[in-house]
C-alpha positions as CSV (number, residue, x, y, z in Angstrom):
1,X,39.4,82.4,110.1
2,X,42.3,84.6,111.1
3,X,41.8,83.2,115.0
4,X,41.7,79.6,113.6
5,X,45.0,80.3,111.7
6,X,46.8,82.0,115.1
7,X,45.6,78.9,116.6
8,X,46.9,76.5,114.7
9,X,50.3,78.2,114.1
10,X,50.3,78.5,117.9
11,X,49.9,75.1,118.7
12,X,52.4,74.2,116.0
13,X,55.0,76.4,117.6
14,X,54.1,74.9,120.9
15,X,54.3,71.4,119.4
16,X,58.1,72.2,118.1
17,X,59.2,73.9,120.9
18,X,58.4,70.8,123.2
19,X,60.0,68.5,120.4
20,X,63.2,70.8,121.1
21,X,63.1,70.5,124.3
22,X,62.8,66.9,124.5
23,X,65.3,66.4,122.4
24,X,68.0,69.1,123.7
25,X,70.6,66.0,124.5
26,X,73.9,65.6,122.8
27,X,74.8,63.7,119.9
28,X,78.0,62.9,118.3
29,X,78.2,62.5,114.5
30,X,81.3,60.8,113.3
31,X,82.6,61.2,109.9
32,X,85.0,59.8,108.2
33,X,88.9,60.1,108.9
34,X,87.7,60.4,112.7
35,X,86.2,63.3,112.4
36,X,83.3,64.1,114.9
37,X,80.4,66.4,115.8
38,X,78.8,66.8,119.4
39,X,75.8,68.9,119.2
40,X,72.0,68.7,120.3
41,X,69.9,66.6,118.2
42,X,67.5,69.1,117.5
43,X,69.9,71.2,116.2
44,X,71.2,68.1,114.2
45,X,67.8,67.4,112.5
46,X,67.0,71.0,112.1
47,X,70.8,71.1,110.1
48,X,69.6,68.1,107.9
49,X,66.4,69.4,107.3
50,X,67.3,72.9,106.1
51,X,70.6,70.5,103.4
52,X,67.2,68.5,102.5
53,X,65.2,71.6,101.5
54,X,68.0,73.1,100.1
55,X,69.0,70.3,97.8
56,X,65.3,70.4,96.5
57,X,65.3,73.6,95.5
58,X,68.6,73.8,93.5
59,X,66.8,70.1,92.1
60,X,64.2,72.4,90.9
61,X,66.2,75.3,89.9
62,X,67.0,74.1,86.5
63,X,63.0,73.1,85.3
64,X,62.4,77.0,86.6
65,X,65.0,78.6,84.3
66,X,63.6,76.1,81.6
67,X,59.8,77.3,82.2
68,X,61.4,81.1,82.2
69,X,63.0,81.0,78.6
70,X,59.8,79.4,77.4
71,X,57.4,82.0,78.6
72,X,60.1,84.6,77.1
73,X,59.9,83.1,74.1
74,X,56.1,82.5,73.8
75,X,55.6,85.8,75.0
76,X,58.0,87.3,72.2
77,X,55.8,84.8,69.7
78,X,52.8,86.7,70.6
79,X,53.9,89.8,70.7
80,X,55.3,89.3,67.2
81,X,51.9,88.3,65.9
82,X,50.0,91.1,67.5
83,X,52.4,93.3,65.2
84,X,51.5,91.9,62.2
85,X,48.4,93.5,60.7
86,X,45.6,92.1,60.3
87,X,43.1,91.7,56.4
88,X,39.7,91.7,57.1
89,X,37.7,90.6,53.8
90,X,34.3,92.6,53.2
């Protein structure tokens, strides 16, 4: 199983490094105000792509701190009713 997954990573690198290479001609990018940007377009998409995943994980940011406190406070729940004792009728 560990060949398989070298392989496949391996052919994935391959298959990005030829999508780089392919694509190593220049862009511009104009903003606003007449601003511009000359680059490669790989280097463009791999810019947007790493904004993209960034964005989404700040988007998800706020649920994880949510799911945190809750856990904290279920945990503290628990623990508080583990203290209390216990009456066992015989």
């Amino acid at each position: 199983m560990r060949y398989i997954s070298g392989l496949i990573k391996l052919m994935l690198f391959v298959l990005l490094l030829s999508f780089a290479i392919a694509n190593s001609g220049l862009v511009v990018l104009h903003y606003y105000f007449g601003y511009q940007w000359q680059a490669p377009l790989v280097l463009i998409i791999l810019v947007v792509y790493v904004l993209g995943a960034a964005t989404g994980v700040m988007a998800c940011l706020g649920y994880l701190f949510r799911q945190r406190r809750e856990l904290q406070s279920l945990r503290a729940a628990l623990a508080a009713c583990r203290s209390l004792p216990t009456h066992r009728a015989h």
